[in-house]
C-alpha positions, 0 to 999 in steps of 0.5 A: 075666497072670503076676502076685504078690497079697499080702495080711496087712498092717495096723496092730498094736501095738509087739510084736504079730505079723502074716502076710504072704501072697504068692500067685504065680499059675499061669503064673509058674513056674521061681521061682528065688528069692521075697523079701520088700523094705519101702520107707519114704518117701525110702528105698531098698528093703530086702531082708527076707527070701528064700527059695531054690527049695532051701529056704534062708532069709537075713534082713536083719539088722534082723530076724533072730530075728524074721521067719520066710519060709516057703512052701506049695508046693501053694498057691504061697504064701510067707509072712512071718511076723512077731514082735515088732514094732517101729515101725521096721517100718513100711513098704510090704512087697512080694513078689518072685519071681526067675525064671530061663528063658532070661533073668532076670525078676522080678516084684513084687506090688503091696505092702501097708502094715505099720504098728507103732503105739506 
């Protein structure tokens, strides 16, 4: 089953630092593009971060400077590494993965709670 597991999230405090992982199983393949959204309650889903299959990066504006993308293509991990953060980052992060064959699809992990203490 075509699927993305992401793991890294918890609680931290206001500056601290965590890592999102977001691991593609085998069968997902010809990745156009990898995201990472957040959701808050009775907000729509923010764009974060996103990673092309030729490398580039683009951050939403609210963390630019502080978030970081990145991926291990033998793993076929990407990463969200995340710095000096705020409580306005507190949110459900998910992982997405834009697939283009014959048709567009995308998938989406289950999501994981980040959550910035003050």
């Amino acid at each position: 089953q075509a699927q993305l597991v992401e793991s890294g999230g918890g609680l931290v405090q206001v500056g601290g630092s965590l890592r999102l992982y977001c691991t593609a199983s085998d069968n997902i393949r010809s990745i156009n593009a990898m995201r990472w959204y957040r959701q808050t309650p009775g907000k729509q889903r923010e764009l974060v971060a996103e990673l092309s299959s030729g490398g580039s990066t683009n951050y939403g504006p609210s963390v630019k400077g502080r978030f970081t993308m990145s991926r291990d293509g033998v793993k076929n991990t990407v990463y969200l590494q995340m710095n000096s953060l705020q409580p306005d980052d507190t949110a459900v992060y998910y992982c997405n993965a834009e697939v283009v064959t014959t048709s567009l699809q995308q998938y989406w992990g289950q999501g994981t709670q980040v959550t910035v203490s003050s």
